[in-house]
BABARO-684436 format. One record per residue (C-alpha): residue in three letters; x, y, z. Coordinates in steps of 0.1 Angstrom, whole numbers, padded with zeros to 4 digits, always signed. Layout:
ALAXYZ;...
This chain:
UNK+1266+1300+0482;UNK+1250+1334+0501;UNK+1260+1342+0535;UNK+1224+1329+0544;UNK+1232+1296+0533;UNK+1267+1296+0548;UNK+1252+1301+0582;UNK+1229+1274+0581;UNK+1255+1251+0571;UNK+1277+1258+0596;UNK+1253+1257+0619;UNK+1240+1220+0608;UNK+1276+1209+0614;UNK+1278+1229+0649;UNK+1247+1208+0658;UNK+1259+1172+0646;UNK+1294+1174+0662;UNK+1277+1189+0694;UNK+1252+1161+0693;UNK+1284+1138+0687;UNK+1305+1144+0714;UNK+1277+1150+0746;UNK+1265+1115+0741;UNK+1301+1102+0741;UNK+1303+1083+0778;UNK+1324+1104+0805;UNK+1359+1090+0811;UNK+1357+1084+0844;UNK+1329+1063+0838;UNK+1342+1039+0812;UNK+1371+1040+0841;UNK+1347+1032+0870;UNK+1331+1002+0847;UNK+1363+0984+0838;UNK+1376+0987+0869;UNK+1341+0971+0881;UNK+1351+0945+0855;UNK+1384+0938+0872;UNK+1368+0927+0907;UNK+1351+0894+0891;UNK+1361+0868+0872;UNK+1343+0846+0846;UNK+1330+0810+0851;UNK+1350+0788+0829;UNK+1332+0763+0826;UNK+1305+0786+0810;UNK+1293+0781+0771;UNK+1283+0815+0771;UNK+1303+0849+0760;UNK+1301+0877+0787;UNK+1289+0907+0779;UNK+1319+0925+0794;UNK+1344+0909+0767;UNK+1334+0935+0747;UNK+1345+0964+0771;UNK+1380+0983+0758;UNK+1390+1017+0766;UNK+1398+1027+0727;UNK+1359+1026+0723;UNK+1332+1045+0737;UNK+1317+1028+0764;UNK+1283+1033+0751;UNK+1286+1011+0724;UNK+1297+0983+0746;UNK+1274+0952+0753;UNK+1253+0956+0787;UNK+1257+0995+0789;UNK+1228+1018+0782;UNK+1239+1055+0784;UNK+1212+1089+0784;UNK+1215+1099+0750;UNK+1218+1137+0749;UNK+1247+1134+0785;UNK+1260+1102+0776;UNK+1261+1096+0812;UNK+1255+1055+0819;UNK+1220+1049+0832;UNK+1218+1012+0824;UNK+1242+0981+0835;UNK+1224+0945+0825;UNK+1250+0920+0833;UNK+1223+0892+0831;UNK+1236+0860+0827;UNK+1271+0868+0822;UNK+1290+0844+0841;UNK+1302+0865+0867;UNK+1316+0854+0899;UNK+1330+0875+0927;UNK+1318+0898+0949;UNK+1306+0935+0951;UNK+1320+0955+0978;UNK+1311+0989+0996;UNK+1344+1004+0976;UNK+1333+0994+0944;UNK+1334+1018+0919;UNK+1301+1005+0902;UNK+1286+1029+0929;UNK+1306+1055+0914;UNK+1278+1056+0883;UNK+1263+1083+0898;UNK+1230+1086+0875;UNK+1229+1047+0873;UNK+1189+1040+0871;UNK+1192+1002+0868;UNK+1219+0974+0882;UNK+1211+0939+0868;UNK+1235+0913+0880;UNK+1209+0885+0878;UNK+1222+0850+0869;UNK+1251+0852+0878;UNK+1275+0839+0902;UNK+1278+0866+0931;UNK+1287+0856+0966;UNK+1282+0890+0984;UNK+1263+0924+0974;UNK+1271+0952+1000;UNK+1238+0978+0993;UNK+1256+1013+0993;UNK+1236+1043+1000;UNK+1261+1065+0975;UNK+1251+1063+0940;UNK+1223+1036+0943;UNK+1203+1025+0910;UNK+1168+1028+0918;UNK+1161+0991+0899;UNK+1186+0965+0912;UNK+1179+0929+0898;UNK+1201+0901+0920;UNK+1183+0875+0914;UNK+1194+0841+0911;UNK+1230+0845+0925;UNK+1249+0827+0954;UNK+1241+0859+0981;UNK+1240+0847+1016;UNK+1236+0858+1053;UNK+1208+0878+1066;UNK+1191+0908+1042;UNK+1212+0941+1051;UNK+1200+0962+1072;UNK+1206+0991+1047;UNK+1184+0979+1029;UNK+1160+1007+1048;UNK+1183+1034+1038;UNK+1175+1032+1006;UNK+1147+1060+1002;UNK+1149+1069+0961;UNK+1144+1028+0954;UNK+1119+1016+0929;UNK+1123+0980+0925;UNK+1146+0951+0943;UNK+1147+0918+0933;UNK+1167+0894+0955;UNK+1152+0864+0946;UNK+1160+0826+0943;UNK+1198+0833+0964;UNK+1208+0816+0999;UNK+1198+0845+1022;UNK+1186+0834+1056;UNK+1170+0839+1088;UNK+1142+0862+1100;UNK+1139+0894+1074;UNK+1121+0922+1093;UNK+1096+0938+1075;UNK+1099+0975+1089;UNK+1132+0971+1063;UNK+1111+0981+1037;UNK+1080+1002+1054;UNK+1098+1034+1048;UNK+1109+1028+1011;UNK+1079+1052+0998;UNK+1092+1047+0961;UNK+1092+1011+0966;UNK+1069+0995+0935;UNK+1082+0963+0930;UNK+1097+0938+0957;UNK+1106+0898+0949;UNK+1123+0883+0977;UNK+1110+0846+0971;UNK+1124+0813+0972;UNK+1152+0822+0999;UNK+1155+0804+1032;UNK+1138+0835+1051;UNK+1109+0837+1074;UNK+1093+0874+1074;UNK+1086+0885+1106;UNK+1090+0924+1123;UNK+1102+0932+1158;UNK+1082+0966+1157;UNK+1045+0961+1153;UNK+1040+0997+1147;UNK+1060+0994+1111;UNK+1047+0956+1105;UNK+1036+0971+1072;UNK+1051+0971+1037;UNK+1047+1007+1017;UNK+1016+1018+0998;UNK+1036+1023+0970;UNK+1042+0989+0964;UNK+1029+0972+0927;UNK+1043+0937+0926;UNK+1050+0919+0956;UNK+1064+0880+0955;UNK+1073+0865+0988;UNK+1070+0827+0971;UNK+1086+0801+1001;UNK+1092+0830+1027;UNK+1075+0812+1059;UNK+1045+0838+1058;UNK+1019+0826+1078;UNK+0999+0861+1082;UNK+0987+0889+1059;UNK+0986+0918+1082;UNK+1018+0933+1065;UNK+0998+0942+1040;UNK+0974+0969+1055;UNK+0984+0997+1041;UNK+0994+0981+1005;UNK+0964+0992+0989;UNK+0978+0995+0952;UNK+0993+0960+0949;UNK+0984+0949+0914;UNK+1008+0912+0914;UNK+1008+0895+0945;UNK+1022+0860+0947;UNK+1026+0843+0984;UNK+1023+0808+0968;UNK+1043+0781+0991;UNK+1041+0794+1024;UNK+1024+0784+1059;UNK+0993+0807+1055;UNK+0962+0788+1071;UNK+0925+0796+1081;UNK+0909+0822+1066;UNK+0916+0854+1049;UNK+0908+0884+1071;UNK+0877+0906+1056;UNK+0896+0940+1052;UNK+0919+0925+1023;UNK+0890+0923+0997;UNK+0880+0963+1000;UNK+0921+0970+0997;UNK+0924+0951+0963;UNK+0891+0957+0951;UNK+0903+0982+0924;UNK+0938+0970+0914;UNK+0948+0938+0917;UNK+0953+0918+0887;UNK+0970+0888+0898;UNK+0965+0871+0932;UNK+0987+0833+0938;UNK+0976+0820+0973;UNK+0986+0786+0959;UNK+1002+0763+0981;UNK+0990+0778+1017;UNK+0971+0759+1042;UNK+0936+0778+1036;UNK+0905+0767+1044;UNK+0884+0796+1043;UNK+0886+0829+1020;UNK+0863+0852+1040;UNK+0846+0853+1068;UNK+0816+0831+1066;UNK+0807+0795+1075;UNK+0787+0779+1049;UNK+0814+0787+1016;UNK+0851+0790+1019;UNK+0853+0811+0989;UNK+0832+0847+0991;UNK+0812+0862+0962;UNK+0828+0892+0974;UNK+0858+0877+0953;UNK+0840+0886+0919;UNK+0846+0923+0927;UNK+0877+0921+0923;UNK+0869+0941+0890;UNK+0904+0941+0873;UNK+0915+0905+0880;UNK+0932+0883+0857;UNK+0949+0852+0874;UNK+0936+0837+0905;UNK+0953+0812+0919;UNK+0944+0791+0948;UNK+0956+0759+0942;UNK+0966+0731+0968;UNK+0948+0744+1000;UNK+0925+0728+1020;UNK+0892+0751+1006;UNK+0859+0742+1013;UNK+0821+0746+0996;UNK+0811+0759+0963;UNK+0826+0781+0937;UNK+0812+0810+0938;UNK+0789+0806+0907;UNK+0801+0849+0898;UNK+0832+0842+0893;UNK+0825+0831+0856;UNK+0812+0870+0851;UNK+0846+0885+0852;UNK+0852+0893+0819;UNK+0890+0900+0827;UNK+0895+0867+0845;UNK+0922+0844+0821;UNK+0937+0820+0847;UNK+0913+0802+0872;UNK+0933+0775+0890;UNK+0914+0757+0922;UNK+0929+0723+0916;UNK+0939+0700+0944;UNK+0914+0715+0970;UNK+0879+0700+0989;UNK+0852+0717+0965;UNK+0821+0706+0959;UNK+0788+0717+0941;UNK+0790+0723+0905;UNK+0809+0742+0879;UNK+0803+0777+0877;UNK+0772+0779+0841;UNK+0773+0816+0836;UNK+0806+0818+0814;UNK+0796+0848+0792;UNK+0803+0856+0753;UNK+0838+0872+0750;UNK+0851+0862+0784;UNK+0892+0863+0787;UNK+0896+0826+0807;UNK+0925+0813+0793;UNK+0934+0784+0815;UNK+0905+0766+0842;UNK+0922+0738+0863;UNK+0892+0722+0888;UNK+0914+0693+0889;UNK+0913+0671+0922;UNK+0879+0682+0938;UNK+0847+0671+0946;UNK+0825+0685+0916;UNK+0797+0671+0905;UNK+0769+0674+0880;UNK+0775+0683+0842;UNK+0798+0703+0823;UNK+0781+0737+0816;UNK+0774+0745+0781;UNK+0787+0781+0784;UNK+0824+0769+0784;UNK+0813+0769+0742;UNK+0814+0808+0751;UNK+0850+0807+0760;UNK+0868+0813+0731;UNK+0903+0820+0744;UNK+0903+0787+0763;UNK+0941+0766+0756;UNK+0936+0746+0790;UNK+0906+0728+0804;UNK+0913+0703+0833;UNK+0881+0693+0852;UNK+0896+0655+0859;UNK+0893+0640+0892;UNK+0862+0647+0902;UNK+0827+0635+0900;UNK+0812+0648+0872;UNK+0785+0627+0853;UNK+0781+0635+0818;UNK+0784+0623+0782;UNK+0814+0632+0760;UNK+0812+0668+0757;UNK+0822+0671+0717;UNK+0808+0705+0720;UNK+0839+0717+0731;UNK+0855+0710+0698;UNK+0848+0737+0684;UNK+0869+0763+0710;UNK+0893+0775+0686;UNK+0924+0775+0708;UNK+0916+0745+0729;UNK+0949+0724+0736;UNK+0942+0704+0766;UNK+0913+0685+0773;UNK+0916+0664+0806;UNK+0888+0647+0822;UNK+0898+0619+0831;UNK+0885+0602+0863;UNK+0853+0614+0867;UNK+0821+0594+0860;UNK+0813+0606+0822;UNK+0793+0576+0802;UNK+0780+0569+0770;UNK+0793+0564+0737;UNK+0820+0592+0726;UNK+0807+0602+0687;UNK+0828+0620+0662;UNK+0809+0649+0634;UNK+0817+0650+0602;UNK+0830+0689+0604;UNK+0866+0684+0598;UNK+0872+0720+0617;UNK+0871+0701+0653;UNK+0904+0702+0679;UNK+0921+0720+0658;UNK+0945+0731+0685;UNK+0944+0701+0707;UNK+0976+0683+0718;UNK+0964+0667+0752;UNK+0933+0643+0753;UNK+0927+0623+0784;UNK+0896+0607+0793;UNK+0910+0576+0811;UNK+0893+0561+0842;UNK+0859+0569+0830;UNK+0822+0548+0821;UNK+0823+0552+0782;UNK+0808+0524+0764;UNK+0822+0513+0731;UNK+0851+0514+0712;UNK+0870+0553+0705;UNK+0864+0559+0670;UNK+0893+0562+0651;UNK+0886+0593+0627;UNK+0885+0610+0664;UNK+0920+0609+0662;UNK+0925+0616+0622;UNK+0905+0652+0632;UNK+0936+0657+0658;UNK+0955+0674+0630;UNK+0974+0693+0659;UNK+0984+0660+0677;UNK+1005+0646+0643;
């Protein structure tokens, strides 16, 4: 072998064993995690194994179960402890905050009583959701500049949570503090706002009754304020805001009457330019009027729920070819007239419910030829007539859900409807 050769050998192994040993995790790391370890116990009554029974000093504490570490420093920059079992409590002293280049903490689903935030060696992700936390939300909280996402939802935390906690949390992109027994409210008008920053917001069951928190959100793409005591109508300045970038908007569950400004519809065509929106959810208000025939333009749109609201007028006709909708729920209105034969355009369709209302119309076996059609309800409306079957044996191929109880059909329901429900057996 030439000296030429030699050298690139050698230097091959240099490489590997110095590729080796930096990803190896820092002792005082796999220190600071078992001693972590040692400050909670696991629910015994538990069928599943804890992540953290795999964690022993004689092996590098990259390779154990919940532990992500960066692969050229083998510093840790993960901990998910999801679901683990866990119960105890995590102090200011504990030596999880000793991680310094910890990027995500996920204790979710677990048993955790308390959860002191620490300013020293924070994860910019923290995911507590669905733990036993209680008391009011910390007021460190607003200390916490370099955060990106913060999850606290479904625990026991109560009282009034100030929103000028989070108004100066500029990195702030993500923010789920529903279904807690918390009522949002700020002491300081001046910072009643939540960050621009700010993607995904879910305040589901937080006692919001008002949206002016949200000026100055103006990238929100997720917003979910489902279940809470939001009434009247929605200011105008929220629809120029979220024109651009919201994708999914749940109102569901308010006390709405009116989306907009106006007096004849509840529901502003100013809604269908909302250009990027995929869900829309208003379901269980008190809403008024006509859909806003538009609506069945946007191509993007997958989720339309309005069910359980005071609408009236027809169904919106102008579903076009290649449309996204997914899932339409009119269920529970006041709808009349007849189904409109561009629902044939919507190919991606799984769920149709259009019952309870007043719609007068045969049997629509049109629709049996939507591909991915699963449920078909239309039960009491007033749709008469005979209900026919075709001979194509390529009809409901998907459909698992058939109801059209409490109608005027005449006759008796063929039975080789039922032998075409292949999906149904």
């Amino acid at each position: 072998m030439g000296y030429g050769q030699l050298s690139v050998v050698l230097l091959v192994i240099f490489l590997f064993e110095f590729a080796l040993s930096s990803s190896l995790c820092p002792k005082d790391q796999s220190i600071s995690l078992v001693k972590f370890n040692e400050t909670f116990t696991i629910d015994t009554f538990a069928s599943l194994k804890s992540k953290t029974s795999s964690w022993n000093m004689s092996r590098d504490c990259c390779l154990w179960d919940g532990v992500k570490c960066d692969e050229m420093t083998g510093h840790v920059i993960e901990l998910d402890l999801n679901n683990c079992c866990l119960v105890g409590k995590v102090d200011s002293n504990s030596t999880v905050f000793q991680l310094s280049r910890l990027q995500k903490l996920d204790l979710s689903w677990n048993n955790f009583s308390n959860y002191h935030i620490s300013t020293r060696g924070v994860a910019p992700m923290i995911f507590l959701e669905r733990n036993q936390l209680r008391g009011h939300l910390p007021k460190s909280i607003q200390n916490l500049v370099y955060l990106n996402s913060l999850d606290l939802s479904s625990n026991n935390f109560s009282g009034n949570a100030d929103v000028s906690l989070f108004s100066n949390l500029k990195n702030l992109r993500t923010l789920d503090l529903s279904y807690n027994r918390i009522s949002l409210t700020s002491e300081n008008k001046v910072n009643f706002t939540l960050p621009e920053s700010l993607w995904n917001l879910a305040l589901v069951a937080c006692e919001v009754k008002e949206l002016e928190f949200l000026r100055s959100a103006k990238q929100l793409f997720d917003l979910n304020l489902s279940n809470n005591k939001i009434q009247g109508r929605i200011p105008d300045w929220v629809w120029p805001i979220w024109m651009f970038s919201l994708n999914r908007l749940n109102l569901s569950h308010n006390m709405l009457t009116n989306m907009g400004s106006g007096n004849m519809d509840s529901i502003p065509s100013y809604v269908c330019n909302l250009d990027s929106l995929r869900v829309l959810d208003l379901a269980k208000n008190n809403l008024i009027g006509e859909i806003p025939q538009c609506l069945a333009n946007i191509s993007t749109l997958e989720v339309l729920d309005m069910h359980q609201n005071n609408l009236s007028g027809t169904i919106p006709k102008t579903f076009t070819i290649g449309n996204s909708l997914r899932s339409l729920n009119l269920h529970d209105n006041k709808l009349q007239g007849k189904l409109p034969r561009s629902l044939a355009n919507c190919k991606e369709l799984q769920v149709l419910d259009l019952g309870n209302n007043h719609l007068y119309d045969t049997f629509p076996m049109w629709l049996a030829t939507l591909p991915k059609l699963q449920v078909l309800s239309l039960r009491s409306n007033k749709l008469y007539g005979s209900i026919r079957t075709s001979r194509d044996e390529n009809m409901f191929l998907e459909l698992r859900i058939l109801d059209v109880s409490y109608n005027a059909f005449t006759g008796n329901v063929p039975t080789s409807l039922f032998q075409q429900l292949k999906a149904m057996r």
